[in-house]
MMTF fields as JSON, N, C-alpha, C and O atoms, coordinates in Angstrom:
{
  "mmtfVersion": "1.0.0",
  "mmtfProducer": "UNKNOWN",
  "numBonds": 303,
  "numAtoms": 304,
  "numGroups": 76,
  "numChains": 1,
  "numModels": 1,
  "chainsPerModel": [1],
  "groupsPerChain": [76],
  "chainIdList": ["A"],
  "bondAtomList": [4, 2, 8, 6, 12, 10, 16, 14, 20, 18, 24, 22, 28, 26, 32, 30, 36, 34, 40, 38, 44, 42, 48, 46, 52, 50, 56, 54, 60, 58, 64, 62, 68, 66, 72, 70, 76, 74, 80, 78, 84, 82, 88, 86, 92, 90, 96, 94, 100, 98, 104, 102, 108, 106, 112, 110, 116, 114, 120, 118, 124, 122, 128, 126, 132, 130, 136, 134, 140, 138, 144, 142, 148, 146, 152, 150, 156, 154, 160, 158, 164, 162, 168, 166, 172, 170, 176, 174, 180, 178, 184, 182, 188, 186, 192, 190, 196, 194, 200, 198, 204, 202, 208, 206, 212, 210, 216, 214, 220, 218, 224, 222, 228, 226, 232, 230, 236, 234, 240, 238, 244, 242, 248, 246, 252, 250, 256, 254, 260, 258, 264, 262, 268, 266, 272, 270, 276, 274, 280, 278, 284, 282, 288, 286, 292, 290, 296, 294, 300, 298],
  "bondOrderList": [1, 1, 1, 1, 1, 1, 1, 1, 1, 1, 1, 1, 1, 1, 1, 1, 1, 1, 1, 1, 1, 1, 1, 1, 1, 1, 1, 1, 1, 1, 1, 1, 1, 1, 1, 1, 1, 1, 1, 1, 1, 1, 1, 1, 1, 1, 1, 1, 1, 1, 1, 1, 1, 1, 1, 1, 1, 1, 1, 1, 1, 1, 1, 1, 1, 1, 1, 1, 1, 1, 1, 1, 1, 1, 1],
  "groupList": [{"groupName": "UNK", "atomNameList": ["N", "CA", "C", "O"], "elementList": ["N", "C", "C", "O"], "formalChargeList": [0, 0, 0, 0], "bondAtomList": [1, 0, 2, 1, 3, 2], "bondOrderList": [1, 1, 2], "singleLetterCode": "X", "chemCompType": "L-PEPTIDE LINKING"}],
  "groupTypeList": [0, 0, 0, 0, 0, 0, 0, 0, 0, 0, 0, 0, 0, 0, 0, 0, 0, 0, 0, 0, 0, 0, 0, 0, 0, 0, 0, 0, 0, 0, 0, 0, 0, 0, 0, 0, 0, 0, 0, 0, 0, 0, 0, 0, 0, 0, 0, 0, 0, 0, 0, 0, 0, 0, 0, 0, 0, 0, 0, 0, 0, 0, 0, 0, 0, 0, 0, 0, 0, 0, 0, 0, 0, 0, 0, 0],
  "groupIdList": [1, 2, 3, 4, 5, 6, 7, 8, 9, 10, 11, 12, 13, 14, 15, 16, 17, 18, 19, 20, 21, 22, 23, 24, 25, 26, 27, 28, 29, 30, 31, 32, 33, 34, 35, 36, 37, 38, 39, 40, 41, 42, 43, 44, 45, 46, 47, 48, 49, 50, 51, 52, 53, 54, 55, 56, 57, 58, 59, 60, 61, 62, 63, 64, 65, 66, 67, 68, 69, 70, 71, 72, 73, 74, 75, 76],
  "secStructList": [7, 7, 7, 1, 6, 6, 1, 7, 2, 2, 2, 2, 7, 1, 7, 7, 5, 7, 6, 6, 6, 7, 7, 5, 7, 7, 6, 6, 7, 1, 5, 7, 1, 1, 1, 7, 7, 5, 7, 7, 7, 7, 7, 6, 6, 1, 7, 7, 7, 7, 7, 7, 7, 6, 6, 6, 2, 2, 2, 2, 2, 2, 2, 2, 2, 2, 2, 2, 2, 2, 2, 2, 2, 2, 2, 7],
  "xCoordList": [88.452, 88.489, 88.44, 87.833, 89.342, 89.186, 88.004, 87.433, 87.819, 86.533, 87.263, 88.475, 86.711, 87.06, 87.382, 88.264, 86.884, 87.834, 89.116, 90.011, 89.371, 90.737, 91.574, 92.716, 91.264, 92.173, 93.275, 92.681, 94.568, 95.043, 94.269, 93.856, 94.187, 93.923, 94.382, 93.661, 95.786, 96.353, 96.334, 96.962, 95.674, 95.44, 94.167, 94.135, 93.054, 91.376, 91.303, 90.267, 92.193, 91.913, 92.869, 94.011, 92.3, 93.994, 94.539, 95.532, 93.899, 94.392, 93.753, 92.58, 94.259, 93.642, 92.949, 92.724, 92.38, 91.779, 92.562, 92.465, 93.057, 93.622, 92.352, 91.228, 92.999, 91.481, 91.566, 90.999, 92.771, 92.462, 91.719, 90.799, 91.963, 91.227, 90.646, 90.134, 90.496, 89.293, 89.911, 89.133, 91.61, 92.024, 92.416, 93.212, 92.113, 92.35, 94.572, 95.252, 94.76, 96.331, 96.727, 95.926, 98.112, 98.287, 98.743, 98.816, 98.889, 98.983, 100.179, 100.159, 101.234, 102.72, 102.544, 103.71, 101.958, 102.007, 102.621, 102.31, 103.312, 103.459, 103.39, 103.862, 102.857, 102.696, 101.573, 101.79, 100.362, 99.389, 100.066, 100.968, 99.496, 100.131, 99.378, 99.612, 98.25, 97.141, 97.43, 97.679, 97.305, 97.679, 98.725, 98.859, 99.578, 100.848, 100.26, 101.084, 99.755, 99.267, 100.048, 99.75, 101.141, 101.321, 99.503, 98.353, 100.565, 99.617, 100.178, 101.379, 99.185, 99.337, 99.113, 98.512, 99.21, 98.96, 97.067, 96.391, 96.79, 95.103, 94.512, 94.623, 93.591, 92.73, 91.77, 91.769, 90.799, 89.938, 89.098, 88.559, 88.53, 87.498, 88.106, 87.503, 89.702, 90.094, 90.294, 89.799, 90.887, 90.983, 92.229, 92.52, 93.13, 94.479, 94.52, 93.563, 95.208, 95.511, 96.164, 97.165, 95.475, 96.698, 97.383, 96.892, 99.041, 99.94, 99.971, 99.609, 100.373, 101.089, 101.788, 102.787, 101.513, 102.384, 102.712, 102.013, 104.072, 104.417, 105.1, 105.027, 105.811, 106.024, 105.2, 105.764, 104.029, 102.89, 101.926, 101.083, 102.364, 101.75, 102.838, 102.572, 103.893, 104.734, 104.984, 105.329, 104.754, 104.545, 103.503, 103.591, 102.515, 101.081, 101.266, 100.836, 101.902, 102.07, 102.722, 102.273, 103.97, 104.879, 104.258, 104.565, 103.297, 103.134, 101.725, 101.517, 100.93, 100.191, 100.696, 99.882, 102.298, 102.686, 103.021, 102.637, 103.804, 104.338, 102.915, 102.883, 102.058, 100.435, 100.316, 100.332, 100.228, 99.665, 101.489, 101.533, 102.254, 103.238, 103.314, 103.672, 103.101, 102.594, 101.734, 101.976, 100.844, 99.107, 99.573, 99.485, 100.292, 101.074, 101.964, 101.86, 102.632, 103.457, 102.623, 103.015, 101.584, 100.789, 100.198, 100.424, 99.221, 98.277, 98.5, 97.749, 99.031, 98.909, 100.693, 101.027],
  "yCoordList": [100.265, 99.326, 100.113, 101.145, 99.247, 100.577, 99.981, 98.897, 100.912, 100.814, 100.361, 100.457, 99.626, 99.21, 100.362, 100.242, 101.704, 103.153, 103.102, 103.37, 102.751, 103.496, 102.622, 102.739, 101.574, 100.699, 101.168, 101.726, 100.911, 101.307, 100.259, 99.131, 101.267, 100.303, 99.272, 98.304, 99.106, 97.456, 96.555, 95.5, 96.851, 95.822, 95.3, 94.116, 96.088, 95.913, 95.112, 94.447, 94.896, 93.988, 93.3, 93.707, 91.877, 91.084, 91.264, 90.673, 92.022, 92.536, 93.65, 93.787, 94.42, 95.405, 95.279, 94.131, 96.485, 95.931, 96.921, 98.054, 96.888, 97.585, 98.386, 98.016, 99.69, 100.49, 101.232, 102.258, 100.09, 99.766, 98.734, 98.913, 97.631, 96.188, 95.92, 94.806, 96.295, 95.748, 94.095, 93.169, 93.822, 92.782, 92.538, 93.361, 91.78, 91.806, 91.367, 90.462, 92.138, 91.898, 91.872, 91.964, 91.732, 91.243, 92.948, 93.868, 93.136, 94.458, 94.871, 96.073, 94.34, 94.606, 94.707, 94.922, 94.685, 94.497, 96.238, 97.108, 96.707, 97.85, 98.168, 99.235, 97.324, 97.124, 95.916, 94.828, 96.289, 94.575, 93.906, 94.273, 92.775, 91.58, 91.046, 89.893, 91.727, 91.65, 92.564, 92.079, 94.134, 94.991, 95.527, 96.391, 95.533, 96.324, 97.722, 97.631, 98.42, 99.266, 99.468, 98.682, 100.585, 101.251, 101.09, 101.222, 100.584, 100.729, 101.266, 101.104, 102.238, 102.439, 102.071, 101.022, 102.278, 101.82, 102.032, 103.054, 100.889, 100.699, 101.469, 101.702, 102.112, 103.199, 101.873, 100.645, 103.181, 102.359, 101.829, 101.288, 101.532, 101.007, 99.466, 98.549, 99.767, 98.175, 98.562, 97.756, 99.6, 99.676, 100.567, 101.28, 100.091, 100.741, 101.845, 102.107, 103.159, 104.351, 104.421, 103.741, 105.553, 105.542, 106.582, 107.659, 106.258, 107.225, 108.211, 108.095, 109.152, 110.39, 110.173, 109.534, 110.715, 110.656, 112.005, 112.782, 112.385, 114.291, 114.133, 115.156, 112.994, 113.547, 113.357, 113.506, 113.074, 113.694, 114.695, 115.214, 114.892, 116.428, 117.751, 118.772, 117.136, 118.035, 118.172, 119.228, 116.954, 117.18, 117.745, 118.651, 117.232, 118.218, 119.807, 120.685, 120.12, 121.661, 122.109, 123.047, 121.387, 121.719, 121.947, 122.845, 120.888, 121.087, 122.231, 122.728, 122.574, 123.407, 124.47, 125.393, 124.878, 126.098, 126.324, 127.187, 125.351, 125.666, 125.758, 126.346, 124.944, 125.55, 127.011, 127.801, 127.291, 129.407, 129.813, 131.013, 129.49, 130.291, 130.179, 131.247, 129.291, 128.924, 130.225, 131.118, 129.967, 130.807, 131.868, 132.388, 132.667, 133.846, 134.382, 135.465, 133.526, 133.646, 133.554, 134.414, 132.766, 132.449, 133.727, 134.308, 134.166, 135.059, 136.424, 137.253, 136.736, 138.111, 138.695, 139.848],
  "zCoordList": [131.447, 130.341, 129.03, 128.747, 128.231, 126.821, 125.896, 126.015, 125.022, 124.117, 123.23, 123.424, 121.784, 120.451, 119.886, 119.036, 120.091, 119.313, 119.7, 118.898, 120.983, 121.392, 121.062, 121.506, 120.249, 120.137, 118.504, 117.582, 118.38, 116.89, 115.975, 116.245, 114.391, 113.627, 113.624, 113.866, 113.342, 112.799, 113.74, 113.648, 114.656, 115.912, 115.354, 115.018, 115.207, 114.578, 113.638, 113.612, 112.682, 111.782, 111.274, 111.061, 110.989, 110.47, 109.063, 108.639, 108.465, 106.654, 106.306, 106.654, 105.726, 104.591, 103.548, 103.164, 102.743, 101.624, 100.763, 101.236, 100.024, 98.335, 97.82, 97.481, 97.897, 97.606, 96.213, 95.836, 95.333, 93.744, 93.373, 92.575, 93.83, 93.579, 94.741, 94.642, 95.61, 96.927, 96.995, 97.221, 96.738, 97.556, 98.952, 99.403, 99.582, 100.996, 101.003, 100.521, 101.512, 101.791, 103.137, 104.068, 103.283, 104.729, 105.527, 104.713, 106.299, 107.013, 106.573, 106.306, 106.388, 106.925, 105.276, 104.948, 104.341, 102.923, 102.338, 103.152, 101.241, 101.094, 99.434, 99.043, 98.568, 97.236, 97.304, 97.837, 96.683, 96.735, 95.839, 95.087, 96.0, 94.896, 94.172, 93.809, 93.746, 92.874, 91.4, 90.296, 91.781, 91.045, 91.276, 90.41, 91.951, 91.711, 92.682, 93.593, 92.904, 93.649, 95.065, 95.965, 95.352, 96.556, 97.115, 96.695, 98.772, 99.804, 100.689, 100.905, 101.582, 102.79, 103.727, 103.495, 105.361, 106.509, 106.956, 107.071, 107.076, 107.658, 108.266, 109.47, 107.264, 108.893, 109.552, 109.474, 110.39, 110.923, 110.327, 111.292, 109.514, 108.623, 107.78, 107.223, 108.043, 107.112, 106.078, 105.289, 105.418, 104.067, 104.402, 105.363, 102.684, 102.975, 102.896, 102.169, 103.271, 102.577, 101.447, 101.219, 100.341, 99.426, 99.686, 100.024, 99.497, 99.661, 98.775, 97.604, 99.255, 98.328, 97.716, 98.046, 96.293, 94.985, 94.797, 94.146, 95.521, 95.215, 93.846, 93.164, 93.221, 91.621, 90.658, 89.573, 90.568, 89.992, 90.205, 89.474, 91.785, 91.964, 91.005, 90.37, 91.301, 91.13, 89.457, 88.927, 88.755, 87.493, 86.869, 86.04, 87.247, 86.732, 87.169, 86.422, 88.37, 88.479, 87.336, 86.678, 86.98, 85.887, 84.381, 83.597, 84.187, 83.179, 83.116, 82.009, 84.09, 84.024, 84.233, 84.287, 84.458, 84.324, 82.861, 82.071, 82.74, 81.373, 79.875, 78.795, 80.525, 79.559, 79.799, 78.856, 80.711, 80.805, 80.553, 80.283, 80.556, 80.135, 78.537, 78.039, 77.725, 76.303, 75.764, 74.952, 76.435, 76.418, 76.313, 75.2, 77.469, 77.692, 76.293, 75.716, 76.056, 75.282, 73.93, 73.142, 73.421, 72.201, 71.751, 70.689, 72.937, 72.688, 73.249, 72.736, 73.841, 74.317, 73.977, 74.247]
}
């Protein structure tokens, strides 16, 4: 017999929660409809994941290069 672990999340619970606004949304949901907020798929606990945002990773790298290349260029 299986245990309540072995079971997948989106089976465990009938909605998510938006872990911008702590709204409950429906599973299959992929934007809440509260705040506008990307959601991800339910862990175990009932709360959505938030997804990865690589063009703001990728912008903040950018612009923290181009700060020490400034610096570089300013001071030394």
């Amino acid at each position: 017999m299986a245990s309540i672990d072995d079971l997948p999340a989106d089976k465990l619970h009938p909605s998510k929660k938006c872990p911008e606004c702590f709204a409950y949304i429906p599973l299959r949901a992929e934007v809440c409809p509260m705040c506008q907020a990307r959601v991800g798929q339910v862990d175990r606990h009932g709360r959505a994941k938030r997804p990865l945002d690589w063009k703001a990773y990728l912008a903040a790298a950018v612009a923290i290069a181009a700060f020490f290349i400034y610096c570089w260029w300013a001071f030394f």
